[in-house]
N, C-alpha and C positions, 0 to 999 in steps of 0.2 A: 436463596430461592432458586430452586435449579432452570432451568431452561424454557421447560414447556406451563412450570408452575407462573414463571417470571411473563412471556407470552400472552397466556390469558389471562393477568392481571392486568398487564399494559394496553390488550384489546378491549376489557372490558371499562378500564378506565377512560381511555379512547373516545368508545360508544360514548359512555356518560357525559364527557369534556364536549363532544358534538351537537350532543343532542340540547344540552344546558348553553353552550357557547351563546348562542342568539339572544338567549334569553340575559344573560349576566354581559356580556360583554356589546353584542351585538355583530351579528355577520361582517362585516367589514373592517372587525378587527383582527381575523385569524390572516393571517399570513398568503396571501397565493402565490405560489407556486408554480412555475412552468419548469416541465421537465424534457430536456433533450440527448436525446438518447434511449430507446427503451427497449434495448435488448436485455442480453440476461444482466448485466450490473445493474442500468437502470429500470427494471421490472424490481431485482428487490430492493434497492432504494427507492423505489415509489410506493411498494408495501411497506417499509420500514415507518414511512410518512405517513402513509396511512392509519398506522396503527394511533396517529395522534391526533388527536378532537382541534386543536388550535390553525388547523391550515386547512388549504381546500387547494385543490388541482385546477388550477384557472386554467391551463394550458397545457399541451405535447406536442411532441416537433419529433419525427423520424421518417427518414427515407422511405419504409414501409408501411402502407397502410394497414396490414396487418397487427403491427405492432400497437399502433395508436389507436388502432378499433380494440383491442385488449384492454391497455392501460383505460381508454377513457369507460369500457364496462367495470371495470372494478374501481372507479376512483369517486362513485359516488354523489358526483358533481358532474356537469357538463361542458368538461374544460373545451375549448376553442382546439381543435388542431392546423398543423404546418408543416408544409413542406420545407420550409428554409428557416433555419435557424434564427436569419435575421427578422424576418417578421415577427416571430415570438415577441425577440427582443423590444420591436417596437410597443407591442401592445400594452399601455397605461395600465391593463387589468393584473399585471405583472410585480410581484413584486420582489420576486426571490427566483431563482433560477438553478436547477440539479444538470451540472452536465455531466453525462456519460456515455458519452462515448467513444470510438476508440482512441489509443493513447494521443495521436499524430494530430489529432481536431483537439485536444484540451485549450491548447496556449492563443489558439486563435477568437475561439469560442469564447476562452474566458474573458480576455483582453476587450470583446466587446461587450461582452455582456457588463463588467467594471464600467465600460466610456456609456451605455445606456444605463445609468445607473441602478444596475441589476443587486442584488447581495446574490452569494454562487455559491451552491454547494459544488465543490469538482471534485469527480474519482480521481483514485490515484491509479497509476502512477502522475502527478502534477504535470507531470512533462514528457516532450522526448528528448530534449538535450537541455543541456544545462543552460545553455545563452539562451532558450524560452522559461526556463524555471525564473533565471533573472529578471527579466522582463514581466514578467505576470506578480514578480515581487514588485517591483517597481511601481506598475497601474495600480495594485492593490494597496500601496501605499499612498499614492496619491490622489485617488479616488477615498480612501478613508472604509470603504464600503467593510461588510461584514463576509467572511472570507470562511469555509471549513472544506478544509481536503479529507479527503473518506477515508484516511487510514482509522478507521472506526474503533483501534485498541483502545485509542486513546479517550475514548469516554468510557470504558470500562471501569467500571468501580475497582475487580478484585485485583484486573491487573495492575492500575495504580497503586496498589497493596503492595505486589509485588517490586514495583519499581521502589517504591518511595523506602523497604526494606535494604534490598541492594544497596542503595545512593545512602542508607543510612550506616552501610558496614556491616549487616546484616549475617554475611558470607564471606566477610571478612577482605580481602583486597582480587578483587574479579583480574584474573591474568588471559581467559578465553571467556567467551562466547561463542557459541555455536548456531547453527539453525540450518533447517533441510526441508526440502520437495522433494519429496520422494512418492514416484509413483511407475511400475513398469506399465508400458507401452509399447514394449515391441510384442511382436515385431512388425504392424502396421500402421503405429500411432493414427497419425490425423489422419490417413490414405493419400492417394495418387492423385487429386484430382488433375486431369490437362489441365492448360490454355485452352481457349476457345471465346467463339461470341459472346457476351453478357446477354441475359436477359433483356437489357435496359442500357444502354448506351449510356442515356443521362442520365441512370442511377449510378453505374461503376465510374464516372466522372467525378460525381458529386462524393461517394463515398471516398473516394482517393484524394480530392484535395487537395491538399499543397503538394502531398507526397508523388514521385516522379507518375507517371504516365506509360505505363506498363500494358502488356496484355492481360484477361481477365480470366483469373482464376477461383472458383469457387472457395477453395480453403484460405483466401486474403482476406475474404470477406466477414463482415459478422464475428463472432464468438471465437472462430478460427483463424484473425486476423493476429493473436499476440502468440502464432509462430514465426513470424516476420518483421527483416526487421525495420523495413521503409513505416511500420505504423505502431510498432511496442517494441521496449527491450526484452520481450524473452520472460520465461519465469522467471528472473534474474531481479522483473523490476514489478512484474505481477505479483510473484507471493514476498519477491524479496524485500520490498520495501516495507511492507508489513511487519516483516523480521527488523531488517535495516531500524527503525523506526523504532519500535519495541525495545533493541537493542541499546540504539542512545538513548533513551529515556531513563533506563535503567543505569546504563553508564555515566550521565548527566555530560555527554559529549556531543558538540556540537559538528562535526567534522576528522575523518581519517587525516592523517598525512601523508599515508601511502597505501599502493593497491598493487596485486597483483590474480590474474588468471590463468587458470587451464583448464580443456576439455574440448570437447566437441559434437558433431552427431556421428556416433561411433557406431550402431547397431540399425538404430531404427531404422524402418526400410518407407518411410515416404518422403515430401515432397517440403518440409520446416528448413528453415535457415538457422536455428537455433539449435541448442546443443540439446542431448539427450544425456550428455552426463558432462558436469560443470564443476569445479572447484574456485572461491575466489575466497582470497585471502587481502582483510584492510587493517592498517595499524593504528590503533589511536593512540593520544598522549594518555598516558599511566604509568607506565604503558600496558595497554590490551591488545590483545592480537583477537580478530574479530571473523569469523569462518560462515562462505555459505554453501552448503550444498546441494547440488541438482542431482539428482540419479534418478533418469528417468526410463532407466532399462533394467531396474531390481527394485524390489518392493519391500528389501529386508530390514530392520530398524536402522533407526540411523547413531540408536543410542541405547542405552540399559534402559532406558522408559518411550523409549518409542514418541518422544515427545516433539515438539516442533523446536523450541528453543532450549539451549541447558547455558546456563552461566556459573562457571566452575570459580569457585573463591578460592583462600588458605585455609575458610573455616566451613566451606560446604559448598554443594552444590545444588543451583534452583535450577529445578525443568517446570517447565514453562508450558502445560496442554492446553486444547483446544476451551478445556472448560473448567482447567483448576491448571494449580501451580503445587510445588511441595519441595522440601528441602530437606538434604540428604545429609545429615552431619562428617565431618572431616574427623578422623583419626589422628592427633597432635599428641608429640612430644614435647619436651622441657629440654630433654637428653639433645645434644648434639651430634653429627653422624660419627658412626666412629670407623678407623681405619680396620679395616678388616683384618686380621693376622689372626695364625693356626698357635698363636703363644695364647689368645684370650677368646675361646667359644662361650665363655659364660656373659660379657658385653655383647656380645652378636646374639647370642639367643635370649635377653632382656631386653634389647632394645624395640622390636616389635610389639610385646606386651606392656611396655611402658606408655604406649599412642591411646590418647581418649580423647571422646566428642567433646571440642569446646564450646559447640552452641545445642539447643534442642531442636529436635523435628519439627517441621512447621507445614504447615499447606492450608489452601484457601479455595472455593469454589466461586463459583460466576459464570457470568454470559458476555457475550463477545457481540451481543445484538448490534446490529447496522440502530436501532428506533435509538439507543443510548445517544448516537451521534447524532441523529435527527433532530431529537429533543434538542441538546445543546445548541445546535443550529439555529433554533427558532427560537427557542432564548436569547441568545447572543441578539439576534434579529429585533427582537424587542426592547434588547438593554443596550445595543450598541455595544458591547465589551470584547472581547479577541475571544474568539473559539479556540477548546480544546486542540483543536489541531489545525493553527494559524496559519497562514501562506509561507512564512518561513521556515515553521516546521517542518512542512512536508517538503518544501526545496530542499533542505538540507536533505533530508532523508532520502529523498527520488533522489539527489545529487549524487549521492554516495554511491548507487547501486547504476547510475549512469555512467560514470567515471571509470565502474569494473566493466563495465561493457567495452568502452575502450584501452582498456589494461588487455582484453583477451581478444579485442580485435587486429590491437598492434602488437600481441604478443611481448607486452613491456611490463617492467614493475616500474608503477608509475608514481612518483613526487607528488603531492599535491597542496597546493596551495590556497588552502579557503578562502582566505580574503580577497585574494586576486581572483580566486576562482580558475585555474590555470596547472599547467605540470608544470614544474621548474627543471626536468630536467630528459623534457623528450619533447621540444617542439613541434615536433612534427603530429604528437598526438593530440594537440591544442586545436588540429582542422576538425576532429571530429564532433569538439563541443555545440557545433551547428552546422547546419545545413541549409542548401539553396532550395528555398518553396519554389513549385511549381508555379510559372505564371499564370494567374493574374494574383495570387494569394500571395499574402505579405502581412507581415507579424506589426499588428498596431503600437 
């Protein structure tokens, strides 16, 4: 079912599940929901929710009243809004919680919403540093609650297709993976904006946070905050964990061992702390060697299929699009290479024509919907069971793409030790795994 066919089956089933709810179930069994954050992540996860008859919008919570006056026109219901997250949290009418918003508020946000005994949908990227990705493991485990981090691949049907092919040898023994953001920018990407007064004193307060205590600049704020890196890692951790994510799924790998970076902002001409063109390279046990890249000052493919991921086998190669997948068969011999010598051109000119496809073409279509992940949400929610994409899941996976942030900050190919969660062999890059919150904020 392609995209816009899948859409309005899912709207129209919606309608129906809504309008019948009251009647079959009774109002008070659909799930309510308060959502905090409702800029552009959390505008379409609150569409995404929408799209489903079983919940209702009890509440919004955003800095802006703007935003909340939107959300609560299209949410069909007359959710309660909030200035401060924590009051949300208090409200009994509550019984599921979407945070979205920027990276730097996830771990604090989540950790209460877990001690208020919320169930949380939380954007990714899960964290900003690894010692809160731990931490939000931690409450979530002993809180028990019902837990889904919005790496949203992961309720995709076709892409599980894909995976569960790979993991089954599909393409025979995966030696890379690949994946790219690719987008030029220059050469004035995000612009200039100054420093200067905020609008709002106690909104550029509030929005900052734990994170240091800066002067106020338009492009930190909002949508344009994940070129910075006091409140996101960068595309690195925006699209990358996506990738990241996708990537061990299919490799059935929990954790790199090692990481290294390079790049910088090379061209672009504004005001971002993040690279405009990024290379990081992590190795897993396979061994796989595992590639991401940013190029964010050429718009050229990054591949034969322009795709966002490609996973190269000995028996083919899966690229991995936005809305299907497809597999490229390998050319294989029996023949062993042979030593090239001017005594024997007739082995050098048979050995080429001797290579044939050991698997067949394959490929698969789908949607990559955010409502997939919604749904399992509120399922889980009902059945108590671990969601698609559990709080450990997406630690590991935001871990991964954390850890190369510090690989390209300290200029290190770095060790890594999952269990310990730790480099073994660059202490010094071990300070970056956390950071000192701004006071009065402090990681429950």
């Amino acid at each position: 079912m392609d995209d816009l066919t899948r859409r309005d089956f899912t709207r129209a089933a919606g309608a129906a599940t809504a309008l019948n709810y009251a009647r079959i179930l009774g109002a008070n069994d659909r799930v309510r929901v308060g959502y905090i954050g409702l800029g552009n992540r959390g505008d379409q996860v609150h569409d995404a929710f929408l799209e489903l008859g079983d919940n209702v919008t009890a509440a919004v919570c955003d800095l802006r009243q703007d935003y909340m006056d939107f959300a609560v026109k299209k949410s069909r219901a007359n959710p309660k809004k909030y200035g401060d997250y924590r009051k949300l949290l208090e409200d009994k009418d509550v019984d599921a919680v979407a945070i979205c918003t920027p990276d730097h508020w996830h771990a604090i946000m989540f950790i209460d919403a877990c001690n208020a005994g919320k169930d949380v949908y939380v954007e990714k990227p899960l964290s900003l540093t690894v010692h809160e990705g731990r931490r939000m493991v931690e409450v979530a485990e002993r809180t028990k609650l019902v837990v889904q981090v919005g790496i949203h691949r992961r309720s995709s049907a076709f892409l599980k297709e894909a995976a569960d092919f790979i993991r089954a040898g599909g393409i025979g023994e995966v030696t890379v993976a690949k994946s790219y953001h690719i987008m030029n920018e220059w050469p004035l990407g995000i612009g200039n904006s100054p420093d200067g007064p905020p609008p709002s004193e106690e909104e550029w307060d509030k929005w900052l946070g734990p994170a240091p205590k800066i002067p106020y600049n338009k492009n930190r704020t909002y949508y344009n905050f994940r070129w910075f890196y006091h409140y996101s890692g960068g595309q690195l951790t925006n699209f990358g964990v996506h990738y990241m994510d996708m990537i061990r799924w299919c490799l059935g790998k929990d954790a790199p061992r090692a990481v290294t970076a390079m790049g910088s902002k090379y061209v672009v001409k504004d005001n971002r702390e993040i690279p405009d063109t990024l290379e990081v390279l992590w190795e897993f046990d396979g061994p796989t060697l595992v590639v991401f890249s940013q190029y964010n000052a050429n718009a050229a493919p990054g591949n034969a299929q322009n795709s966002e991921m490609e996973f190269r086998g000995t028996k083919g190669t899966l690229y991995v699009h936005f809305s299907h997948w497809e597999v490229v068969p390998e050319n294989v011999t029996d023949i062993a290479r042979f030593a090239r010598t001017p005594l024997d051109r007739v082995s050098e000119r048979s050995y080429a024509p001797s290579k044939k496809p050991v698997i067949s073409p394959k490929s698969a279509k789908g949607s990559q919907d955010t409502a997939f992940h919604a749904r399992n949400f509120l399922d889980c929610v009902k059945s108590r069971r671990k969601c698609n994409c559990d709080i450990v899941t997406g630690h590991l996976s935001t871990s991964a793409t954390l850890i190369a942030n510090i690989a390209h900050k300290t200029k290190s190919y770095l060790e890594w030790d999952a269990r310990a969660e730790r480099f073994t062999n660059n202490e010094a890059a071990n300070r970056y795994l956390q950071y000192k919150y701004r006071a009065p904020y402090r990681l429950g």
